[in-house]
C-alpha positions in Angstrom: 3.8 -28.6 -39.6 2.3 -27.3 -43.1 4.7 -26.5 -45.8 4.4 -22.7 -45.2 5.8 -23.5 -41.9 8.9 -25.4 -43.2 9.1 -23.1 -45.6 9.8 -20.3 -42.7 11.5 -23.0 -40.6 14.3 -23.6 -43.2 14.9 -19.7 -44.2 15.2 -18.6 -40.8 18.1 -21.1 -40.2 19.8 -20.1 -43.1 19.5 -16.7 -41.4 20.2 -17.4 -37.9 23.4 -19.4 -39.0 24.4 -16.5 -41.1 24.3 -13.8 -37.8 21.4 -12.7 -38.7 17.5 -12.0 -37.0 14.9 -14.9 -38.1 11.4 -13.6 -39.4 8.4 -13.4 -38.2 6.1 -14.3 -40.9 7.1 -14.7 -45.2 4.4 -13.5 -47.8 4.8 -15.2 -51.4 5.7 -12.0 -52.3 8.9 -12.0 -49.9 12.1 -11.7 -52.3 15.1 -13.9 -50.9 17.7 -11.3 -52.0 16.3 -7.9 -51.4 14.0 -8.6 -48.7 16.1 -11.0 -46.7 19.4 -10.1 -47.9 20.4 -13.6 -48.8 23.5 -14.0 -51.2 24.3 -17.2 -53.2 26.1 -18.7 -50.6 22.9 -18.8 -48.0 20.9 -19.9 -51.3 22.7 -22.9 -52.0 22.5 -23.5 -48.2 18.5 -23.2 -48.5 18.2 -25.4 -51.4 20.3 -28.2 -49.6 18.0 -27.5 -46.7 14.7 -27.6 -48.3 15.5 -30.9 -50.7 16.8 -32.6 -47.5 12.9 -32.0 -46.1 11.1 -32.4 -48.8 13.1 -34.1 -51.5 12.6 -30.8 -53.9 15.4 -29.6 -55.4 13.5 -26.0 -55.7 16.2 -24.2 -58.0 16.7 -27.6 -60.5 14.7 -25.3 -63.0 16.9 -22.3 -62.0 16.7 -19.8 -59.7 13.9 -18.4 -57.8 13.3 -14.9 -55.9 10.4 -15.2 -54.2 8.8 -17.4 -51.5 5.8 -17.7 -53.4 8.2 -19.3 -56.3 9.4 -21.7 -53.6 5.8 -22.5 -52.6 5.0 -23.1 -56.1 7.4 -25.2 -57.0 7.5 -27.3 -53.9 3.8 -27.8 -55.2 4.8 -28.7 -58.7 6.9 -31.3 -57.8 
């Protein structure tokens, strides 16, 4: 599975655990709050989520909006 995958993987569990439809496909330009209608809560839940697969804590540097942010720093790291 490539990281975009696991990407889409972990935010459509957040999702689906939170009631709501998964998605399809994510572009980097994607925004986690408007596009998705995340709130904090389903943020924290994605960044326990995403560290737990790939030992990234993505919003240690604060917080991001995008998926391309995500992808970034799950690159950085």
């Amino acid at each position: 599975m490539t990281s975009s995958q696991r990407l889409l993987h972990a935010i459509n569990e957040v999702l689906v655990e939170s009631g709501r439809d998964s998605v399809a496909t994510l572009s980097r330009d994607t925004q986690l709050l408007k596009d998705l209608g995340m709130d904090s809560l389903e943020l924290a839940v994605l960044t326990v989520k995403l560290e737990a697969m790939t030992g990234v804590d993505v919003f240690a540097r604060g917080v991001v909006s995008t998926v391309g942010e995500i992808e970034d720093r799950l690159r950085s790291e």
